[in-house]
N, C-alpha and C positions, 0 to 999 in steps of 0.2 A: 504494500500500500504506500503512494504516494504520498509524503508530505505538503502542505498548501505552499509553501515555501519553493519546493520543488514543483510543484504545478505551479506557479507562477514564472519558475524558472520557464521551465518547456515552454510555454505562452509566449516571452520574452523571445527565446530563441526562433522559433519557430511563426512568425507572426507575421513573413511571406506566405511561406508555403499555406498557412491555412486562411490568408485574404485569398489565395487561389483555389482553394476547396469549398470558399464559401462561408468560413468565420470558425469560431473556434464551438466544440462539442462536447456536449454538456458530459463524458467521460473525462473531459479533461480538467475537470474542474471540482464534482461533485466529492461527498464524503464517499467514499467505498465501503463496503462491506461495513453500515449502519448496525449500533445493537438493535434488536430487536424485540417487541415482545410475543408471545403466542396470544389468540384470541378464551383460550380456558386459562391464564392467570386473571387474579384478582386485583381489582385498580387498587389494592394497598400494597400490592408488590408492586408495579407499575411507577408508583407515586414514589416508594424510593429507590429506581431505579431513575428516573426525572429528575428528582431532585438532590440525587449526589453526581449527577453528571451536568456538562454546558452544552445540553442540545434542552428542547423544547417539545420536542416527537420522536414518536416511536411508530415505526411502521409497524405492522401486525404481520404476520405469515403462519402459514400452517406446517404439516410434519415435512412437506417437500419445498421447504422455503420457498414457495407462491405468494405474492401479495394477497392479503385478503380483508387489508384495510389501514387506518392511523390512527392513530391517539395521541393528545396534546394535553399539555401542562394545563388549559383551558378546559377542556374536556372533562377534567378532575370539578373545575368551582361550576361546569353544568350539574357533573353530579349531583353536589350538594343541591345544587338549586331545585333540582325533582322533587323531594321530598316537600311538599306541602304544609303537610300536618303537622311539623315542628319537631319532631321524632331526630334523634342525630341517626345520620347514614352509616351503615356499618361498612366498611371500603373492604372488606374482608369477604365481605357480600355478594359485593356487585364486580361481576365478571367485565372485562376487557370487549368481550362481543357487548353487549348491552350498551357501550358506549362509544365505540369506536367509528369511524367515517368508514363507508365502504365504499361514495359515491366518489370514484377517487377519478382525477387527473392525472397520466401517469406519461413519462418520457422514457427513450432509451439512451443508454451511452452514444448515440451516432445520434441523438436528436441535437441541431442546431442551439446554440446555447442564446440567440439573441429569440427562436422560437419560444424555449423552455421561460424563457423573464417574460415573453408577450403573455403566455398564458399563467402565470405568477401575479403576472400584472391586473390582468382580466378578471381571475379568480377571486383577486384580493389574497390571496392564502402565500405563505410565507416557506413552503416546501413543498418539493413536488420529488415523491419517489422513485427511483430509475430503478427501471425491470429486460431484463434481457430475454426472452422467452417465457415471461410471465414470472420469472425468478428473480428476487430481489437480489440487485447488487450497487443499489447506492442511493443516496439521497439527497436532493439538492435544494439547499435551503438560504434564505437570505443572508446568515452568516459567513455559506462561502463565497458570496457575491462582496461580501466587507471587506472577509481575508485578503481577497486578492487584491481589489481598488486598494487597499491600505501598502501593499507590497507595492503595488503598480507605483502609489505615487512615493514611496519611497525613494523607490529606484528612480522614480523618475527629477526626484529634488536629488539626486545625487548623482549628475550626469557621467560619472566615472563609472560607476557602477551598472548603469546602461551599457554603456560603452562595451566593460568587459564581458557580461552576459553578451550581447551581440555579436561580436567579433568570438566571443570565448571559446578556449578551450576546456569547458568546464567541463568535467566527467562529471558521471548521472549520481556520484555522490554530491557534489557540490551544493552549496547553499548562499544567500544572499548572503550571509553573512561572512563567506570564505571569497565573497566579490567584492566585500567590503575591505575585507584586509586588502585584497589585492589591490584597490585602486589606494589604498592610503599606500603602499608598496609606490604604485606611479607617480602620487605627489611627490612623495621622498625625492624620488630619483629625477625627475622637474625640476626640482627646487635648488 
């Protein structure tokens, strides 16, 4: 699994070739291989499975990792809100299927990534799960649309570091930050 770091790299280098393919794809960007949860756990597993991690959804799959829905950190305070009659919710309870979205939006790794943000956009919804043959292997959410802009303008307030990404001989370990040493390397020797 790629690091975002490293998919911003690839992006960087690569940012001919893919204005000639037609823009960059939503594999090159998206989280890979999302935790997940099953549709028979209970949303008080679920809830802290959410909220000891930095994501905000969980896609749903069944025994053959097939999408078969999502559930959102949001999706917990609908919970609560069903209950009417004043009764606390037991989250021990209420199963994952009982709440989760099945009416889902769904992309592939070879779907267009300015496509995957039109219909983000459209939706209103802030992740859209990527399925390879109906099999979950990533998830692309407004976070990693941050990641990268944040990388992007990095690199881009720091035109040395442009620079060596572009020209670079960077091997596929590389990181913005081993572009960083390098171009403070080029000042030096400038100067």
């Amino acid at each position: 699994m790629k690091s975002k770091e490293q998919q911003a790299i690839d992006i960087f280098c690569n940012l001919e070739l893919m204005a000639l393919q037609g823009g960059i794809l939503v594999g090159q960007v998206m989280t890979e291989d999302p935790v997940s949860a099953s549709s028979e756990q209970s949303v008080a597993e679920i809830v802290k499975i959410i909220y000891s991690n930095p994501f905000h959804h969980l896609p749903v799959i069944d025994d053959e990792n097939q999408l078969v829905g999502i559930v959102s950190d949001r999706d917990f305070i609908r919970c609560f809100c069903r209950n009417t009659n004043g009764k606390a919710v037991n989250l021990n309870q209420v199963m994952v299927s009982e709440i989760m979205h099945t009416d889902l939006m769904i992309v592939t790794p070879e779907t267009k990534l300015m496509s995957a943000v039109e219909i983000m956009n459209v939706k209103g919804t802030s992740c859209i799960p990527v399925t390879s043959d109906g099999e979950l292997v990533g998830i692309l959410t407004d976070s990693d649309f941050w990641e990268i802009l944040l990388m992007t303008l990095e690199a881009m307030k720091e035109p040395s570091i442009m620079e060596m990404i572009m020209k670079a001989n960077l091997d596929s370990n590389a990181t913005l930050l081993d572009a960083q040493k390098g171009a403070d390397d080029i000042e030096t020797i400038k100067v």
